[in-house]
C-alpha positions, 0 to 999 in steps of 0.5 A: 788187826783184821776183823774179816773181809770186805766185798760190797763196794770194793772192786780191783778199780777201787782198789787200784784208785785207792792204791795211787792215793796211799802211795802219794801218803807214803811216810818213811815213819809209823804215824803213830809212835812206838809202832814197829815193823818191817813189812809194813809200807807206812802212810799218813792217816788222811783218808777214811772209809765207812764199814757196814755190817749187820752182825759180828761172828763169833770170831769177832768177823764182820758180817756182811761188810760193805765199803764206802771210801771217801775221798778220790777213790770211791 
């Protein structure tokens, strides 16, 4: 499920730290039963990031967003 974007304080560095973590949290399984998918590489839910916004669009979007990971790659 997407509700929009995130620009402020998601970078290709953050990104790219983010990355290596869920690599390491990688889980042949959905971490949640009865979740089915082919294209989807899964991962034990250990981290956590904080979504900012001010305002939803009519589409349900967030608007603007800003990220704040915590853990390693923020």
């Amino acid at each position: 499920m997407s509700i929009g974007g995130v620009g402020t304080g998601f970078n290709r560095n953050v990104a790219a730290a983010l990355k290596r973590q869920l690599d390491t949290l990688r889980t042949p399984k959905p971490p949640v039963p009865g979740l089915r998918s082919k294209t989807v590489a899964w991962v034990r839910p250990e981290l956590r990031a904080e979504v900012d916004y001010r305002a939803r669009t009519r589409d349900g979007d967030l608007r603007p967003a800003a990220c704040q990971l915590q853990g390693a790659a923020g």
